[in-house]
N, C-alpha and C positions, 0 to 999 in steps of 0.2 A: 646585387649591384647591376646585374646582366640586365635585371626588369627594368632598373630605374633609369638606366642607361636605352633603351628600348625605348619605352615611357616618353624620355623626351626627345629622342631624333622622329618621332611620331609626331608628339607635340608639334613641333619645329615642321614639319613637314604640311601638315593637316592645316596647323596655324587658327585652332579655336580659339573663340574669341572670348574665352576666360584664359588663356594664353597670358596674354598682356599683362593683366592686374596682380595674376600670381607671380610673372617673374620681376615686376615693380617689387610684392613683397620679397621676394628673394635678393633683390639688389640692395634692397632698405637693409635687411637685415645682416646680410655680410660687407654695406659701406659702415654700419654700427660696430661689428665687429673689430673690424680694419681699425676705426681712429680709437675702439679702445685701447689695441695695441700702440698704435700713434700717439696716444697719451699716455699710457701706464709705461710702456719700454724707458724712457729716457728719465721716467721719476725713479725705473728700476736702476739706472746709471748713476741719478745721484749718490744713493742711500750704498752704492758700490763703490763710487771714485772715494767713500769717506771709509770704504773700510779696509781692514789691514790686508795687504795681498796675497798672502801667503796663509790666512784663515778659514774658519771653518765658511763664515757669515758669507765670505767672497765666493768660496766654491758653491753655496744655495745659491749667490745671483746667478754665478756663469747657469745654476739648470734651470733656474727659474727664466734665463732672458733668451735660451738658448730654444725650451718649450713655447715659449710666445710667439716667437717668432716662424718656428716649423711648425706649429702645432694650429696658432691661431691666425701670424698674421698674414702668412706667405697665401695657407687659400682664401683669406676673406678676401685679401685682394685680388687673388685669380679670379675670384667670380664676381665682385665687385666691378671687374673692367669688363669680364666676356659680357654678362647681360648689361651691364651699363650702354656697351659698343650697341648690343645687340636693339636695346630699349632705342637706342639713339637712331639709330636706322629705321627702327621699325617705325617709330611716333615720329619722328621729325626729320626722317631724311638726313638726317646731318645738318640740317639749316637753322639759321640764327646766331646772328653775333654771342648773346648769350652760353647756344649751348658749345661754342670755342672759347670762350672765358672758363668756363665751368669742367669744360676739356682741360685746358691747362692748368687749371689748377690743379685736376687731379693728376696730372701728370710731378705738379710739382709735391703732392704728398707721395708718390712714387719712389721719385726721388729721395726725398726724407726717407722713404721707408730704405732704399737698398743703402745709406749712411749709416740709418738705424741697424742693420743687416751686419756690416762692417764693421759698425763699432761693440754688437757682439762679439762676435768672433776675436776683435782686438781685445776687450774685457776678459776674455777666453783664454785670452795667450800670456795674459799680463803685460798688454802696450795699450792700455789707456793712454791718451797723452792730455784731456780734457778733464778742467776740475768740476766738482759739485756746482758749483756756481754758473759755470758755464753750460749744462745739462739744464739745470734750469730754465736756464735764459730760452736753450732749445726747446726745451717743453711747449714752446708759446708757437712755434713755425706751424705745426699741426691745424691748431687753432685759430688760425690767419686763415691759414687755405681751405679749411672748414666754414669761416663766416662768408668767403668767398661763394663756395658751392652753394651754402645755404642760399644765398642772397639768388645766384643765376636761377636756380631750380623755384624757388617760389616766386618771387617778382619778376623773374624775366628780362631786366632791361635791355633795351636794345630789338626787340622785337620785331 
């Protein structure tokens, strides 16, 4: 851990200019991460607000939505935002109306995620208050603010 932690405050220091393209891949791959959690957690709420409380099936979701969340979605997102910030600095300054649309939006699947966050932990205690139907409905927030990104980062508008 010591090395790789080494490795790149060197990195970051030195600033080679395969720098860049590696931590693009590393943002690619923990912002993929991130919305699989963002869309699997809230389909793992439905398939829970339908099952009996006090069951076996209910206690698999509470570890099954409890590991997604610590396990996969809390760091995809850590590192999703630090090299995101960091890409954002580096290649663009921070400039362009785009890349603050594209900003807020991830801000707003942030958002989703620490509800998603919460409504574990409520799933957890047995104070669901939302039905299958409406988890559903949720499933689709993800997905908005995803066509969003998508849209800022390859076309640009606003440029």
């Amino acid at each position: 851990m010591a090395v790789v932690v080494l490795m790149a405050v060197a990195a970051w220091w030195f600033e080679p200019d395969w720098l860049y393209g590696w931590l693009k891949v590393l943002h690619v791959v923990a912002v993929i991460s991130w919305m699989v959690g963002l869309f699997y957690l809230p389909r793992l709420f439905v398939y829970h607000a339908d099952a009996a409380k006090a069951g076996e099936p209910s206690a698999t979701f509470v570890v099954m939505e409890q590991r997604l969340v610590k396990v996969i979605m809390n760091p995809a997102m850590m590192v999703s935002w630090v090299v995101g910030l960091w890409l954002a600095w580096s290649g663009f300054g921070f400039s362009g109306a785009w890349l603050w649309i594209k900003i807020a939006a991830v801000v707003g699947l942030t958002v989703f995620h620490v509800f998603l966050s919460r409504s574990a932990r409520r799933f957890a205690a047995g104070e669901n208050t939302m039905t299958a139907r409406q988890w559903r409905m949720a499933n689709e927030i993800p997905t908005l603010l995803m066509i969003i990104v998508v849209i800022m980062v390859i076309i640009k508008p606003f440029a």
